[in-house]
TORKERO-507918 format. One record per residue: y, x, z of N, C-alpha, C in turn; residue in one letter. Coordinates in steps of 0.001 Angstrom, whole numbers, plus 500000, padded with zeros to 6 digits. Layout:
YXZYXZYXZA;...
//
This chain:
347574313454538469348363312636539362347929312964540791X;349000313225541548348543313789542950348369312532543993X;347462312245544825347144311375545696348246310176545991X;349277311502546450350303310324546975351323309323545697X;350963310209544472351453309095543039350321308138542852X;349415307951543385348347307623543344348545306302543987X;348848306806545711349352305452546445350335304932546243X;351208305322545919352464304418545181352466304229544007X;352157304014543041351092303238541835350279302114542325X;349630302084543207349110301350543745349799300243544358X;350710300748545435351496299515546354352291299224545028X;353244299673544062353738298863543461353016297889542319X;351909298145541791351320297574541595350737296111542252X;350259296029543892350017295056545058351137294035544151X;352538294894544851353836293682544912353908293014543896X;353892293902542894353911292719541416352999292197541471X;351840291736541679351195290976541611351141290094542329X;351155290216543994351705289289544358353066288833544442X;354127289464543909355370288395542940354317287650541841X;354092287860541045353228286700539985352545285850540551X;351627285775541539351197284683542090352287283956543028X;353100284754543492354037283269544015354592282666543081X;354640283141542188355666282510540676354649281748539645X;353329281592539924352217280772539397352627279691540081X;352192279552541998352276278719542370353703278060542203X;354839278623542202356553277532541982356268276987540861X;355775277696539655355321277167538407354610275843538433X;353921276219538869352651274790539541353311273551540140X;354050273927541165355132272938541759356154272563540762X;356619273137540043357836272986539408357813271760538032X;356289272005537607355832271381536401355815269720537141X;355205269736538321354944268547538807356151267662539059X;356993268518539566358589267725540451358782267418538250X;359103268543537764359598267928536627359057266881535926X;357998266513535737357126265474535261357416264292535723X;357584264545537412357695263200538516358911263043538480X;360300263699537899361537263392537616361917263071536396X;361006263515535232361092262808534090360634261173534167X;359523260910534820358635260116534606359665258676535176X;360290258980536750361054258293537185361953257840536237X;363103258817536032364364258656534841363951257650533549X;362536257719533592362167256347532652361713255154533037X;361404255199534140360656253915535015362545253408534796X;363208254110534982364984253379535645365016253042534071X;364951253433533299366063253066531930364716251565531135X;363384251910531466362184251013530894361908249716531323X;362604249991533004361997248874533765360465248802534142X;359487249760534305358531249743534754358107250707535637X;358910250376536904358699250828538168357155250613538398X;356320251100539145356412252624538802355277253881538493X;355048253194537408353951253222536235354369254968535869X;355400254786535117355655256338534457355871257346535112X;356337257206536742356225257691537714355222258867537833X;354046257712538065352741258234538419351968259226537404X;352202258103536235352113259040535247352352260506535039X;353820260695535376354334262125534996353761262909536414X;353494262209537236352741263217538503351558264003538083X;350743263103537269349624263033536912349864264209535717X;350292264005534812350899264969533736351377265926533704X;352416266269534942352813267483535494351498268349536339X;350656267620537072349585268342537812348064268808536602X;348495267817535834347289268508534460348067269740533940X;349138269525533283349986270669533020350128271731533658X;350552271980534733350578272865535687349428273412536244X;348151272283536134347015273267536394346794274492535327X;346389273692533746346180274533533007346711275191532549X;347965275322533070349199276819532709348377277782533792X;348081277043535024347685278008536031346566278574535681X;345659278303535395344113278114534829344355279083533938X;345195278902532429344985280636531888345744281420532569X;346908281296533374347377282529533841347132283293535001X;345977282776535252345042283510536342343479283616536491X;342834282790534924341971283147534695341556283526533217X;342252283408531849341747283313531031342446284994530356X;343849285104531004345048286137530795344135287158531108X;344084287352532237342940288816532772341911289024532083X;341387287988532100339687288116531048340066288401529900X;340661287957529052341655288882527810341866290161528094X;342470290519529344342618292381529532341718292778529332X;340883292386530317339670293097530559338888293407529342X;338768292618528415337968292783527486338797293910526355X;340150294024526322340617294614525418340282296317526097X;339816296581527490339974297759527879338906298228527575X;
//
């Protein structure tokens, strides 16, 4: 492989990766809004404003951590070890 396949292997490599980490973090966000929009949609139909609310904040940010948590620490350490 000649130098310059070398550097472009490389930069495309960069971009995808950082595409995957912006798409961890929407992930991260995304789990939360959904949790905190589930959680609401039941506070309205339960009557317990606003308990389930909080709840699903809470549930979406556990969730969303530990999606984040293996997919940026447990995923790689799996590569790594298979190489």
């Amino acid at each position: 492989m000649s130098p310059d396949e070398k550097d472009l292997h490389r930069t495309e490599r960069g971009a995808a990766g950082a595409g995957e980490y912006a798409g961890v973090g929407l992930q991260f966000g995304g789990a939360i809004l959904f949790f905190l929009f589930l959680g609401n949609w039941l506070d309205g139909k339960l009557g317990t404003r606003p308990w389930l609310l909080l709840l699903g904040v809470f549930v979406g940010f556990g969730a969303g951590f530990l999606w984040m948590y293996r997919r940026l620490v447990v995923i790689p350490r799996e590569r790594g070890r298979r190489r």
